[in-house]
C-alpha positions as CSV (number, residue, x, y, z in Angstrom):
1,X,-44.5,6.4,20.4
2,X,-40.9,5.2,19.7
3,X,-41.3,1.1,21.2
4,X,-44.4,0.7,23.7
5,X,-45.4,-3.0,24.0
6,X,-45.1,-5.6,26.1
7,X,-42.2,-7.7,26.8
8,X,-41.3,-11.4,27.0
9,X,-45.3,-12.4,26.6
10,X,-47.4,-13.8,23.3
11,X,-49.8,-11.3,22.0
12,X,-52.7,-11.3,20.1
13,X,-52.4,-9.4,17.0
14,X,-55.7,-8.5,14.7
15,X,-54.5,-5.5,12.8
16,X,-50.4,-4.7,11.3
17,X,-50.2,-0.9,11.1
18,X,-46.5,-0.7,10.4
19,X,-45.8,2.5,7.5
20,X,-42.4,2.7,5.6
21,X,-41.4,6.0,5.9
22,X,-39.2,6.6,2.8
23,X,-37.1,9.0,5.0
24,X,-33.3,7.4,6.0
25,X,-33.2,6.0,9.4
26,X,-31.8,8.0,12.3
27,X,-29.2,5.0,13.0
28,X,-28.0,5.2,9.3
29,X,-27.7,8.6,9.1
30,X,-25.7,9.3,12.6
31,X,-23.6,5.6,12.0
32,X,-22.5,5.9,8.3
33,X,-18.7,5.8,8.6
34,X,-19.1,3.0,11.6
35,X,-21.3,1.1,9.1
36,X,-18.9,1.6,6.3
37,X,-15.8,0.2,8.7
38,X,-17.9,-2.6,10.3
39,X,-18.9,-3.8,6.3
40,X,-15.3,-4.2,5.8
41,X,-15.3,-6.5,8.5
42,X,-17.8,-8.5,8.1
43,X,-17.1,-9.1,4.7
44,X,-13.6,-10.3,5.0
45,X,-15.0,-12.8,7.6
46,X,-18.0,-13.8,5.2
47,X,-18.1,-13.1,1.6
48,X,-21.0,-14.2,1.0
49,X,-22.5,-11.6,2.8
50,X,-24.9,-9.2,0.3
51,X,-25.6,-5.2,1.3
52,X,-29.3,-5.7,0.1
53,X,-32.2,-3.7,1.2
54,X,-34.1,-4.7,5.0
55,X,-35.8,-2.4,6.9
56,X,-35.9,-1.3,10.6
57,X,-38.5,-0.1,12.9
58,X,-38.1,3.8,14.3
59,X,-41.2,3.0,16.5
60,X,-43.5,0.0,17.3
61,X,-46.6,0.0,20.0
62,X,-49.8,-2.6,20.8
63,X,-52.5,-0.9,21.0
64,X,-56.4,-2.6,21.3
65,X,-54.7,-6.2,19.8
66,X,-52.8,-4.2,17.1
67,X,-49.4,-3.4,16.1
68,X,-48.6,0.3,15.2
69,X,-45.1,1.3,14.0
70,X,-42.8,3.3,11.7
71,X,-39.8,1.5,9.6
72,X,-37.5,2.6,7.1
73,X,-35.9,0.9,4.5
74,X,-31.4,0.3,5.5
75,X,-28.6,-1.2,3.7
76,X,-28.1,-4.7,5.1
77,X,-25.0,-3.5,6.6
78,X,-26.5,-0.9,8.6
79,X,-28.5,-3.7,10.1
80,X,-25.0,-5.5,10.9
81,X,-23.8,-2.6,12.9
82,X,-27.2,-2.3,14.7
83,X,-27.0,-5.9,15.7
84,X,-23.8,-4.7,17.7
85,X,-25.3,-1.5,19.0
86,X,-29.0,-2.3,19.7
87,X,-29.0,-0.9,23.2
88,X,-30.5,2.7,23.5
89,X,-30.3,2.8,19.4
90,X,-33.4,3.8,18.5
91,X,-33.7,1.1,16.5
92,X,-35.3,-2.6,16.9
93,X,-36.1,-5.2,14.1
94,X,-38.8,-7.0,13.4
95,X,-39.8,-10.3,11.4
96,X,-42.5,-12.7,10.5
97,X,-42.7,-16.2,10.9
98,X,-44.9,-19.0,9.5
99,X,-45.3,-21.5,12.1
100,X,-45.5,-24.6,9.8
101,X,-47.9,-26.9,10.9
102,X,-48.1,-30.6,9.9
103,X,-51.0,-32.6,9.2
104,X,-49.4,-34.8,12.2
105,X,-49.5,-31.2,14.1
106,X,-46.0,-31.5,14.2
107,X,-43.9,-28.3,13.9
108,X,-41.7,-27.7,10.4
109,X,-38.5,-25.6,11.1
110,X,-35.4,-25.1,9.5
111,X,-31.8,-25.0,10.1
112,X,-29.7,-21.9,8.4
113,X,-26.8,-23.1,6.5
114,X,-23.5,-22.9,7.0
115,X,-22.8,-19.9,4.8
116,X,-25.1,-17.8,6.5
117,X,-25.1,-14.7,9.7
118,X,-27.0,-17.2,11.6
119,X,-25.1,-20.6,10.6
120,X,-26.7,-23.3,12.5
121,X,-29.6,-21.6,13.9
122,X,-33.2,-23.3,13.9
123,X,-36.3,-21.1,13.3
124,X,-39.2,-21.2,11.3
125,X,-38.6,-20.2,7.8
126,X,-38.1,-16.6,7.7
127,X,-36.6,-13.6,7.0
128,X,-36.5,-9.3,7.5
129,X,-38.7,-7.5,6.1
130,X,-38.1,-5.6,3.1
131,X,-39.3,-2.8,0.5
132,X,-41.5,-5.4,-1.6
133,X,-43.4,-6.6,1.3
134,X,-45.2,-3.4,1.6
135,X,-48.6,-2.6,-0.2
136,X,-49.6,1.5,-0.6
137,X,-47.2,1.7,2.3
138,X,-48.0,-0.8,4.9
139,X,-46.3,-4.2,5.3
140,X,-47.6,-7.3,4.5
141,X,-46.6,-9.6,6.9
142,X,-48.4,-12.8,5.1
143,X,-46.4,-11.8,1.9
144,X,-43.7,-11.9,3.5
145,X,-44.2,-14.8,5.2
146,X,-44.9,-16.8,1.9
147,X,-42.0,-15.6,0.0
148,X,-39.4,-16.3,2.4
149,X,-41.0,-20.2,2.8
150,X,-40.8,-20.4,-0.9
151,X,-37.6,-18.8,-1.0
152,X,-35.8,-21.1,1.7
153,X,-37.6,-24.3,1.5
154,X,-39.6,-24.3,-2.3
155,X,-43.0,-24.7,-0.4
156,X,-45.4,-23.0,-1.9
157,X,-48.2,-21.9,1.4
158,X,-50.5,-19.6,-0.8
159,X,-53.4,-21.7,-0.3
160,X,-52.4,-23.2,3.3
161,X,-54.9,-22.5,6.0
162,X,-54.1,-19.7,8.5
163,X,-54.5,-19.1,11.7
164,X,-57.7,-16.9,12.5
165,X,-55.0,-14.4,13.7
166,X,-51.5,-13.2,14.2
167,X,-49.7,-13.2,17.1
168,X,-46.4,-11.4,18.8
169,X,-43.4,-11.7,21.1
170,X,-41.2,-8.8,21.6
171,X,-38.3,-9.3,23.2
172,X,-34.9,-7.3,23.8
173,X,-33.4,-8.8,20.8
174,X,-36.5,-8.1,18.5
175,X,-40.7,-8.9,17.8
176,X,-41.3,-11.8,15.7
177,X,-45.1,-12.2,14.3
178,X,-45.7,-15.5,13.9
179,X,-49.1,-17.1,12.1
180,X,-50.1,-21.0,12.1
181,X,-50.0,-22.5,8.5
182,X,-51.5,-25.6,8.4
183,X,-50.4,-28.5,5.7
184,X,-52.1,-31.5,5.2
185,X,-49.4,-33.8,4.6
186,X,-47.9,-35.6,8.1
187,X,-43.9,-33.6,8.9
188,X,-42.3,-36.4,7.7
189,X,-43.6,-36.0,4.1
190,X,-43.1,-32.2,4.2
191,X,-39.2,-32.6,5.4
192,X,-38.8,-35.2,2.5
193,X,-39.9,-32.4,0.0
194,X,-37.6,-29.6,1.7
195,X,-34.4,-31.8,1.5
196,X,-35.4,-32.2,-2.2
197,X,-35.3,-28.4,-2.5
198,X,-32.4,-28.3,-0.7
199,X,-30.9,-30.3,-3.0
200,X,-31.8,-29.1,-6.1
201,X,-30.4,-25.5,-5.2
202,X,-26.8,-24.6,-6.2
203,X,-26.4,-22.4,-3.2
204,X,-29.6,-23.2,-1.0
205,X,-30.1,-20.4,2.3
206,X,-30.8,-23.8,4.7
207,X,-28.7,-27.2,5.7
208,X,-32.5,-28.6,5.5
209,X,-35.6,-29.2,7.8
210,X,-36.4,-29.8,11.7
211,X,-39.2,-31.2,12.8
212,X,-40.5,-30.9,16.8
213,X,-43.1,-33.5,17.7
214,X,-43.7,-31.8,21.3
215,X,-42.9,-29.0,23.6
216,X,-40.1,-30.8,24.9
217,X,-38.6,-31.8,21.5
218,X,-36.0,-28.6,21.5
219,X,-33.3,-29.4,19.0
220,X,-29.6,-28.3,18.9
221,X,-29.1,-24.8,18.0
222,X,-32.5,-23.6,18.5
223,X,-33.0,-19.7,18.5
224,X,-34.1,-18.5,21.8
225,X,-37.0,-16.9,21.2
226,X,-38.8,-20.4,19.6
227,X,-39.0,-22.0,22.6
228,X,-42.3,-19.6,24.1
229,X,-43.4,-19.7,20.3
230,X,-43.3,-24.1,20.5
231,X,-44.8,-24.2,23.8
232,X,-47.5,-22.0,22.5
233,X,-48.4,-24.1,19.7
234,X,-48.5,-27.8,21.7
235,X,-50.5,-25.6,24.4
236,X,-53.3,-24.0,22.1
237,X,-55.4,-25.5,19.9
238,X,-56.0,-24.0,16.1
């Protein structure tokens, strides 16, 4: 199967099939001195950098509005060599992303903090997926989804409406699967409450909240592949 989708296009996604296969992945096992070397690196440049747990796709297809893939659990600094050798690796990541709705139907992104691999960058809340997103095996991509909102901005989206479906955009650089999550309060009132978060945290993931009114409301450091995903959103109602 190894990665048969579409490319550069939003999908429709009814069904995740995506299995952790508690085998190593090829890329760790054939890289483990690089990954060691590049660690060293990467560390001395960052410190705040943590080797946790992620995982990485082996193989990913859409097939009849579903996703079907393999992953395996990696060291977070296999995943920083891989972001250097991603071409004819393998390997590819990816993520989930709650697209945070306003009552206002603005959008509610964030901006990583300083501290962080993607300093500056502005995304939805989000982050890899790992080990305890899983269930009997298969990820949950809402879990994930929820945790890394609460983790990053202290909103809690448990009982936010969703989007009848997911959907996908693969890209060379990774597929993000994103879901609507609609909150009642206007943005304004939602960004207030994240910069209180933000606040309150002695060493918080984000510099704080972004809010885009429109498709043409693209702030500063914005991550490429949320551009299709904001023009989606102002062009599709629900």
């Amino acid at each position: 199967m190894s990665f048969d989708l579409p490319r550069n296009v939003i999908l429709p996604v009814d069904a995740i099939v995506v299995r952790l296969d508690p085998g190593p992945h090829p890329f760790a096992v054939d890289n483990a001195e690089a990954i060691a070397k590049n660690w060293q690196s990467e560390i001395a440049a960052n410190p705040a950098l943590f080797d946790g747990t992620v995982v990485l796709l082996s193989e990913l297809a859409y097939r009849d509005r579903s996703l079907i893939g393999r992953c395996h659990a990696i060291n977070y600094s296999t995943f920083m060599l891989w972001r250097k050798r991603r071409e004819n690796s393998g390997a590819e990541h990816a993520y989930g992303h709650a697209m945070l709705v306003a009552g206002d139907n603005a959008l509610v992104a964030i901006r990583m903090g300083r501290h962080t691999v993607g300093a500056g960058s502005v995304y939805f809340a989000a982050g890899s997926f790992e080990p305890t997103d899983f269930r009997d095996g298969l990820v949950d991509v809402d879990f994930n989804m929820i945790r890394e909102v609460r983790e990053e901005t202290g909103l809690d989206l448990s009982d936010a409406r969703r989007g009848v479906r997911w959907h996908a955009l693969s890209t060379t650089s990774g597929t993000v699967i994103f879901r609507r999550y609609h909150v009642d309060e206007p943005a304004d009132e939602i960004a207030s409450r994240i910069r209180a978060f933000v606040a309150s945290e002695a060493d918080p993931e984000i510099e704080g909240p972004v809010i885009i009114r429109h498709a043409g409301d693209l702030p500063d450091g914005l991550s490429p592949h949320m551009k299709p995903l904001i023009e989606w959103h102002f062009a599709n109602e629900g």
